[in-house]
C-alpha positions in Angstrom: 30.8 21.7 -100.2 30.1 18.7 -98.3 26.8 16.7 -98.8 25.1 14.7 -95.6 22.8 11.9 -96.2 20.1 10.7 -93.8 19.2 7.4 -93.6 15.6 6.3 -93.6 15.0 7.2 -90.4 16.2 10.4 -91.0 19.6 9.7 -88.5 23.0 9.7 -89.4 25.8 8.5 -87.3 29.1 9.7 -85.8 30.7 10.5 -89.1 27.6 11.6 -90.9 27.1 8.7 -93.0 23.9 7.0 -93.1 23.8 4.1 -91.1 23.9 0.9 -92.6 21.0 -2.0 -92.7 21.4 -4.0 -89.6 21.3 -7.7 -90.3 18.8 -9.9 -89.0 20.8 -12.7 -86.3 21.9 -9.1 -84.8 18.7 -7.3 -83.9 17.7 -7.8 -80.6 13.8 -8.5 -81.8 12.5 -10.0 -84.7 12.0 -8.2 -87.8 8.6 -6.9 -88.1 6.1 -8.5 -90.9 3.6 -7.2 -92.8 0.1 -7.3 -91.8 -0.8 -9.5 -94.5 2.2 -12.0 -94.0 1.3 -12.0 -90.5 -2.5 -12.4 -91.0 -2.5 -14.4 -95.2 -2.3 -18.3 -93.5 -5.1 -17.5 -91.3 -7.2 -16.3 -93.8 -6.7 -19.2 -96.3 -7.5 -21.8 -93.2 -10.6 -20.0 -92.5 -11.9 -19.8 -95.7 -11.5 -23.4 -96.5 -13.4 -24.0 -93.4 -16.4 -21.7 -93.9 -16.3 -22.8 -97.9 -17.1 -26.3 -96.9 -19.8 -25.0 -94.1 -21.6 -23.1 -97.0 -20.8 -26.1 -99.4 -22.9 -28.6 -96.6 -25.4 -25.9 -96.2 -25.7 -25.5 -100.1 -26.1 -29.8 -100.4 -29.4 -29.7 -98.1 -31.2 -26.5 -98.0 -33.4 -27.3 -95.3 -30.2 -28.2 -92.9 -30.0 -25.6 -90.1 -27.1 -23.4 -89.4 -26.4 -25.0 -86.5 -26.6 -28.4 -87.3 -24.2 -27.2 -90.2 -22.1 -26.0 -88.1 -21.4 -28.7 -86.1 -21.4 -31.3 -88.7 -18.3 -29.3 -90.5 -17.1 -28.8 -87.3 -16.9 -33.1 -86.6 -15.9 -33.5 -90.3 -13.6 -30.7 -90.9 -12.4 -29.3 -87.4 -8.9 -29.9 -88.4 -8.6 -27.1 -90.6 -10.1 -24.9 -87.5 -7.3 -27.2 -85.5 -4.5 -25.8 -87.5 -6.1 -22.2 -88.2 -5.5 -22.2 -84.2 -2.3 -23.0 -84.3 -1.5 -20.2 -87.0 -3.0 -18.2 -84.4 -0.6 -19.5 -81.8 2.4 -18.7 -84.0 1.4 -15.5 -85.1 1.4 -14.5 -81.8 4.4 -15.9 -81.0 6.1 -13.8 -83.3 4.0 -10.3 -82.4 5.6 -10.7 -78.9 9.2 -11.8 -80.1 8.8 -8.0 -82.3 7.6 -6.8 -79.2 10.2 -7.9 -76.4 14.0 -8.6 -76.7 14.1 -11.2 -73.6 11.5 -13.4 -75.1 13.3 -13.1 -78.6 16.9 -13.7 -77.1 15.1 -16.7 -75.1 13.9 -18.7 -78.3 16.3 -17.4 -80.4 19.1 -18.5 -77.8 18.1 -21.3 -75.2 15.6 -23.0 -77.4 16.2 -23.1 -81.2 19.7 -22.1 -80.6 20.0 -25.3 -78.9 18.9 -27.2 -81.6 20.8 -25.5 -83.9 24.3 -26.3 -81.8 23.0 -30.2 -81.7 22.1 -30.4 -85.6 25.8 -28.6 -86.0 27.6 -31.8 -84.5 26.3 -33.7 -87.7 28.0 -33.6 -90.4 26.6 -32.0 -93.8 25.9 -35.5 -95.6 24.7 -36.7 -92.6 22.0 -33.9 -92.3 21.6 -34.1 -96.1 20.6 -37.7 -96.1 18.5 -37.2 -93.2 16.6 -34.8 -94.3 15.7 -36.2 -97.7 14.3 -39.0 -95.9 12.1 -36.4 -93.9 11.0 -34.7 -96.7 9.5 -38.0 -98.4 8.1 -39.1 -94.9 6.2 -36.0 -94.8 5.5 -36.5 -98.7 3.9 -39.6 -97.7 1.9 -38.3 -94.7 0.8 -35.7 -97.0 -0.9 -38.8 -99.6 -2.1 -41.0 -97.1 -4.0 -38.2 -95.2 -5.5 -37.1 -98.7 -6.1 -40.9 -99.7 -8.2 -41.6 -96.2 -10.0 -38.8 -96.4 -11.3 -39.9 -100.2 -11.7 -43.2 -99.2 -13.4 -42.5 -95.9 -10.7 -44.8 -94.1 -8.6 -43.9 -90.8 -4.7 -42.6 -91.6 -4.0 -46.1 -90.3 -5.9 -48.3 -92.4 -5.2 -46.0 -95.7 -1.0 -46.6 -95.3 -1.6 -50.1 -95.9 -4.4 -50.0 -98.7 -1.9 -47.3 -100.0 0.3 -49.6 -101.9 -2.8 -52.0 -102.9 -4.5 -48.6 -104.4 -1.2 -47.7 -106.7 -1.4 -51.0 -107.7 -4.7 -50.8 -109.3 -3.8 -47.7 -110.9 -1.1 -48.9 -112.6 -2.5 -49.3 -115.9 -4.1 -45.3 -115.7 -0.6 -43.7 -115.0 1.2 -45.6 -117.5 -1.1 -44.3 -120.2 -0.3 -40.8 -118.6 3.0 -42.4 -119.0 3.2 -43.2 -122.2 1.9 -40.1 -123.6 3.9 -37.8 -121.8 7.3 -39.7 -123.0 5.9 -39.5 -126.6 5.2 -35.8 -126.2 9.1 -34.8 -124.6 10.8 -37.6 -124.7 12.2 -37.1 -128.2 13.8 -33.2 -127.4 14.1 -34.4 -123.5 16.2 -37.6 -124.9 18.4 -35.8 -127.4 19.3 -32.7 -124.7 20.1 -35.2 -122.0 22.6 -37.5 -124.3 24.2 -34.0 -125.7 24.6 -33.1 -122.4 26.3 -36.1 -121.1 30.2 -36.3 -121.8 33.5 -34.0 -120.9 33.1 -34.8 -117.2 35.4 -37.5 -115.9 34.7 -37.7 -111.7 37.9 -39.5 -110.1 36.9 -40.5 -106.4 39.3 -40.4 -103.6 42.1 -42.8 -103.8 41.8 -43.0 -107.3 44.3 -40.4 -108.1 48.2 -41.5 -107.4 49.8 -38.2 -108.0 51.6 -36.8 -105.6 53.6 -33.1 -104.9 56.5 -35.5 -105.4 55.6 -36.3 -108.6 56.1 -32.4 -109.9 59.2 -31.4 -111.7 60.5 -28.1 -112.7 57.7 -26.2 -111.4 58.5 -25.3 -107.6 57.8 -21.7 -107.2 54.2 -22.8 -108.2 54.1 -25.9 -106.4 55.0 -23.5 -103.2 52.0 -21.6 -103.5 49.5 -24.0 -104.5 50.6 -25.5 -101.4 50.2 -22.0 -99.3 46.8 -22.5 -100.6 46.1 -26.4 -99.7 47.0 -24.8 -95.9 43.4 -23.1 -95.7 41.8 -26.3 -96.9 43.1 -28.3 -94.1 40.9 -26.9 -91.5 38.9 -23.8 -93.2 36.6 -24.1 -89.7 39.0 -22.3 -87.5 40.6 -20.3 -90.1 37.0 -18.5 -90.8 36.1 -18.8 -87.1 39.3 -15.8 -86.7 37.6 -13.7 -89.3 40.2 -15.5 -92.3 39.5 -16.1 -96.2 39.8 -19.2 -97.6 40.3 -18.9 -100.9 38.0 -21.2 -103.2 40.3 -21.2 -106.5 43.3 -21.6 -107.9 44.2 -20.1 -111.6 47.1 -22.0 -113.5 48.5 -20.1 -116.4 50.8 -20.8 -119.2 51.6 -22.8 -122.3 50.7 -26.4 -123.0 52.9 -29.1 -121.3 53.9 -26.7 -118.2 52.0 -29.5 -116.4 49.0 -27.8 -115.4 47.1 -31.3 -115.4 49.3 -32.7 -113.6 49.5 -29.8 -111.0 45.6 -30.3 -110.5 46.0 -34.5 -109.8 48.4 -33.7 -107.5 46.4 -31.5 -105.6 43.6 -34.0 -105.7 46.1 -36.7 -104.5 47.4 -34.7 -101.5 43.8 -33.5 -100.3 42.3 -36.9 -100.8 39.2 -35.3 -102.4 37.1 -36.4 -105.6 38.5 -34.9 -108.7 36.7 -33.8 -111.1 38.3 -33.4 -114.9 36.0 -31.3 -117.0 37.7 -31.3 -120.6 38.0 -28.3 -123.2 35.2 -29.4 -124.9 32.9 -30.3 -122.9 31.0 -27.1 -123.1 31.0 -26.5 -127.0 27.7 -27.6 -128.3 25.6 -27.1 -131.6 23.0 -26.4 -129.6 21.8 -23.6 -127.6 21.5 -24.1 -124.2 23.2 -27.6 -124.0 25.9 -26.4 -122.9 23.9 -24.3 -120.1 22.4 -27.8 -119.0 26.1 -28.9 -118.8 27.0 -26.2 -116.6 24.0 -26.8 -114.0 24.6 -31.0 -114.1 28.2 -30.4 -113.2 27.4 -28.1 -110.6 24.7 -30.0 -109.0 27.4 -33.1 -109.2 30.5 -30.9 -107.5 28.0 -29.8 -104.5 26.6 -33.7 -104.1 30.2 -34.9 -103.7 31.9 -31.4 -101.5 28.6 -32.7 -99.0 29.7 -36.0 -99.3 33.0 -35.9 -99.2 34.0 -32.4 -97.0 35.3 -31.0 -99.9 35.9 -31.6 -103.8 38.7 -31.0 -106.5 37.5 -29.2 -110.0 39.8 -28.4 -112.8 38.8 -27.1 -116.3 41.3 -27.6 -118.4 42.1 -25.0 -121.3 39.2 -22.5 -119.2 39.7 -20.3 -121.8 37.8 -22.0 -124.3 34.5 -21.0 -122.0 33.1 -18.1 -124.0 35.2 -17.9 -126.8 38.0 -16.2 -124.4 40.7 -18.4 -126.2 39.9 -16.2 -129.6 41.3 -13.4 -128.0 44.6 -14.7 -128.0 44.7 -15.6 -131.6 43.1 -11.8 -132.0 39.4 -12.7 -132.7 36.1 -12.8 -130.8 33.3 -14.9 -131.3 35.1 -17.5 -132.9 36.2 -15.6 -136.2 39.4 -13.9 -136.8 40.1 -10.2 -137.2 41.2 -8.3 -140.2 44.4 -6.8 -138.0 46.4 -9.1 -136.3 47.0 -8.9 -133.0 50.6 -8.7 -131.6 50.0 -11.6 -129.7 49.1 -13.7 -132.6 52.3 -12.4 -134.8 54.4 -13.6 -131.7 53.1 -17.0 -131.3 56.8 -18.2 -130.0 56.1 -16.0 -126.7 53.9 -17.7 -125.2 52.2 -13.9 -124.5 54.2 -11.3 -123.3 54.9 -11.8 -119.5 57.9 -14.0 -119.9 60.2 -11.3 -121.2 61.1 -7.9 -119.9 58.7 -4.8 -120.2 61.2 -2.9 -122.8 61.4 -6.5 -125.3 57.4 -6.5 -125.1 57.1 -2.9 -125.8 59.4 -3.5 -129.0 57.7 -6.8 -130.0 54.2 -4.3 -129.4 55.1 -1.6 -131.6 57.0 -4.2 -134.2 53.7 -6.1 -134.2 51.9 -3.1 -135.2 54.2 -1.9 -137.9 53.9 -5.4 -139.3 49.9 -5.0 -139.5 50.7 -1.2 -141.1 52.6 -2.8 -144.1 50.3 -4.8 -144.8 47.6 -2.5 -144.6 47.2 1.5 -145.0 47.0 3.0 -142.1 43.8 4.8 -141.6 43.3 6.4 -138.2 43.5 5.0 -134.4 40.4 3.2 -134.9 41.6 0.4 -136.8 43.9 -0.8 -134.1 41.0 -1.0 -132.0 40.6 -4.9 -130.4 37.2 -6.0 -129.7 36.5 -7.4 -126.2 33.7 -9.6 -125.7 30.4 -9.6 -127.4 28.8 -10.8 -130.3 28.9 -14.4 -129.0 31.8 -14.3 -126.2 29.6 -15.3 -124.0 29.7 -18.9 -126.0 26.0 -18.5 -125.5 25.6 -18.1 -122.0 27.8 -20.8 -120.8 30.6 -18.4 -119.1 27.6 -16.6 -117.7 25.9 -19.6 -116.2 29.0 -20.9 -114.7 30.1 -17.5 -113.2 26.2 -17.5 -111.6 26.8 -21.4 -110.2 30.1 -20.1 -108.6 28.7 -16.7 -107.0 25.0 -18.8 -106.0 27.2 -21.4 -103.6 25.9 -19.4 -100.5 22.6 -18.9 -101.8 19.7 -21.1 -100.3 18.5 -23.6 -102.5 15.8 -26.2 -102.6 11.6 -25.3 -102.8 10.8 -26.2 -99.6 13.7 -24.0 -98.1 12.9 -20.9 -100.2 9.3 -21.2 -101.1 7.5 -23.1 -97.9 9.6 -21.5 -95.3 9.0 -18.1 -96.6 5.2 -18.7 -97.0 5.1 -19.8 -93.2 7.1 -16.4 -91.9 10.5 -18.1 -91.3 13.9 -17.2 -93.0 15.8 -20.1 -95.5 18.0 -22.0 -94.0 22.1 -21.3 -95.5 23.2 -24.1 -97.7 26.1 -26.1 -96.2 29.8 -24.7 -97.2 30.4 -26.5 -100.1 34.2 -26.8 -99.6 35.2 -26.3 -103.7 38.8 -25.8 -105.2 38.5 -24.6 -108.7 41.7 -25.0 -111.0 
C-alpha cells in the first residue's frame, strides 16, 4: 500500500511527493502579506494624526473643524507626510506581488545593485559603518523630539542639545544613583564571576608553528587538510563546498592538544582564544550561561574584525559534567558500579587496543564489579547518560545554541524594526570560527 500526500495546494509533483516550500530570493514575486501587515503602519500614522485634531478641537470648543483642520495640518502635517509615504510603499509592494518584471527590476537592477556595492566592503568595515548610522539616526531621533518640545527648528535644537544635557545633569544622576544602588550589588557580583578563564591572544602573538609539532603527524596532516578550506572559504562555498567550522582533538593529557591549537592559530594568523577547563564551573546558576554569551559575543567581534578567529576549549569535556562519564558518574557523583573504563584507567579508553583486548578488558571489568557485588539482574549494569545535572546547568546547552545561532540574524533593529516595516532581516556576516 502506498500513501500520496498533497501539498497545501493540493499538487504533488513528479514523484508524488509534496512539493517543498519555495524559498523566498527564488520566487519570481514577492511574498504576499497580510492585510493587516500591509495596512497596521498606516493606521498607527493616521490615528496619531486625527488624535491630535480631536486633542486641538477638545482644547477650544468653540474652534471650527476647519480651522482645526488646518492648524493640525501646519503643526502636524508630517505625520500625514509619512502616512503618504507608507502609502507609497505599500503600493510598491502590492505591485511587486502582482508582477514578476517589476519585482525582478528592484530586486535585480536596483537594490541588487546596492547589495553587490555594499559586498565590496568588508564585514568590519560595514560593521563600523553602520554603528555609526545607527547613533546618527539615534540622534536625529532626540533632536527632532527635543525641537519639537522646545518649539525650536532641528537646526537650532542640535546645538542647544548638548547645553540642555548639561542642565540635566544633576536629575539623571539621581536616576543614576538609585538605579546603581538598586542592581548594582547582584549586577556587580555576576559580572566579576563572570569574568576570568578567557585568555584572547591577538595575531602575531602566538609563535607556534606546524614545525614546532612532534610525534603527532598523522594528526597534524589532517588538521592541515582542514586549514585548506580556511584559506579562501569564498570560492570553496561559491562551488557548492562545506567548510567545516571545527576541529575535535581527542586523547590523554600531554598528546599536545594545546599545542596543536597555537599552532593552528600561528599558521592562520588569526586571534586565539584559550578558554580554560574551568572557566565555566560556577557556584552560581546562570554565571556560567553569562560566560557562554560574553565569549560568544567576543569570538564574533574579532572573526568580523579579523576575517576569521581561533577558539579552543581545553578539556571540553568538563562542559556539562561529560568528563564524569569517564570516571562512570553523571552529574558530578560517582556510581555504585564501576564502569570498565574507570577500572582501566591505564588505557586511556578503549580505542588504542584491538577490538578482541577491549572486549576482554569489557567483560573482565564487569566480572570485577560482580565480585564485589551480587549480581542482581541486567539492570544494575545499566550506565546513566545525561540528566540530573549533565547539562552543568544549562551551560552545554547555551553553548550548543551560540554555535547553531551563527547564521541567525541578530540585533533589534534587524529583527524587530525591519520586520515591523514589511522587509526581511538582513543575514549576519559569516563569522569565519574554528572551534578546537
Amino acid at each position: 500500500m502506498s500513501v500520496r500526500r498533497q501539498g497545501q495546494n493540493g499538487g504533488l509533483d513528479a514523484t508524488g511527493e509534496a512539493p517543498g516550500r519555495i524559498r523566498d530570493e527564488d520566487r519570481t514575486t514577492r511574498k504576499p502579506m497580510a492585510w493587516w501587515d500591509r495596512i497596521k503602519l498606516l493606521v498607527f500614522l493616521l490615528g496619531a494624526w486625527f488624535l491630535l485634531l480631536w486633542s486641538a478641537m477638545a482644547q477650544n470648543p468653540f474652534l471650527p473643524f476647519n480651522d482645526a483642520v488646518n492648524l493640525t495640518l501646519r503643526s502636524q502635517g508630517w505625520l500625514l507626510f509619512l502616512a503618504g509615504v507608507e502609502l507609497l510603499r505599500q503600493v510598491h509592494y502590492f505591485i511587486s506581488e502582482r508582477s514578476a518584471r517589476y519585482h525582478r527590476f528592484w530586486t535585480q537592477k536596483v537594490f541588487g545593485s546596492l547589495d553587490r556595492r555594499r559586498s565590496r566592503m568588508n564585514d568590519w568595515n560595514r560593521y563600523r559603518l553602520g554603528r555609526v548610522l545607527k547613533w546618527l539616526f539615534f540622534l536625529l531621533i532626540v533632536d527632532l523630539i527635543f525641537a519639537r518640545l522646545s518649539g525650536l527648528s532641528p537646526a537650532v535644537a542640535l546645538v542647544q542639545l548638548p547645553i540642555a544635557l548639561f542642565s540635566a545633569l544633576p536629575f539623571f544622576f539621581q536616576i543614576f544613583i538609585t538605579m546603581f544602588v538598586l542592581i548594582a550589588q547582584f549586577g556587580a557580583l555576576f559580572w566579576f564571576l563572570s569574568r576570568g578563564g578567557v585568555d584572547v591572544y591577538f595575531p602575531d602573538d602566538i609563535k607556534t608553528r606546524f614545525s614546532d609539532v612532534w610525534g603527532q603527524d598523522n594528526v597534524l596532516h589532517k588538521v592541515r587538510e582542514n586549514l585548506l578550506f580556511l584559506d579562501n572559504p569564498e570560492a570553496i562555498e561559491k562551488r557548492g563546498g562545506y567548510v567545516p567550522g571545527g576541529i575535535l582533538l581527542w586523547g590523554p593529557p600531554g598528546t599536545g592538544k594545546t599545542l596543536m591549537a597555537e599552532a593552528v592559530a600561528g599558521e592562520t594568523g588569526k586571534p586565539y582564544v584559550f578558554v580554560d577547563p574551568g572557566a565555566f564551573i560556577n557556584m552560581f546558576m546562570g554565571v556560567g550561561i553569562l560566560k557562554v554569551k560574553g565569549l560568544f559575543r567576543k569570538l564574533r567581534k574579532l572573526a568580523v574584525k579579523y576575517g576569521g578567529v581561533i577558539v579552543f576549549f581545553d578539556e571540553a569535556d568538563s562542559l556539562g559534567n561529560r568528563g564524569a562519564m569517564a570516571q562512570g558518574g553523571w552529574g558530578g557523583g560517582q556510581m555504585t558500579t564501576p564502569s570498565p573504563w574507570s577500572s582501566n584507567p591505564p588505557c586511556n579508553g578503549l580505542s588504542y587496543i584491538s577490538p578482541d583486548s577491549a572486549a576482554m578488558l569489557l567483560q573482565s571489568s564487569l566480572e570485577a564489579s560482580a565480585v564485589a557485588e551480587p549480581r542482581r539482574g541486567v539492570r544494575d549494569r545499566v550506565m546513566m547518560m545525561g540528566g540530573g545535572g549533565g547539562g552543568g546547568m544549562g551551560t552545554l546547552q547555551a553553548l550548543l545554541t551560540e554555535l547553531s545561532g551563527l547564521k541567525k540574524p541578530r540585533g533589534f533593529f534587524n529583527r524587530v524594526v525591519r520586520r515591523s516595516l514589511g522587509l526581511r532581516p538582513k543575514p549576519p556576516p559569516k563569522y569565519r570560527m574554528l572551534v578546537m
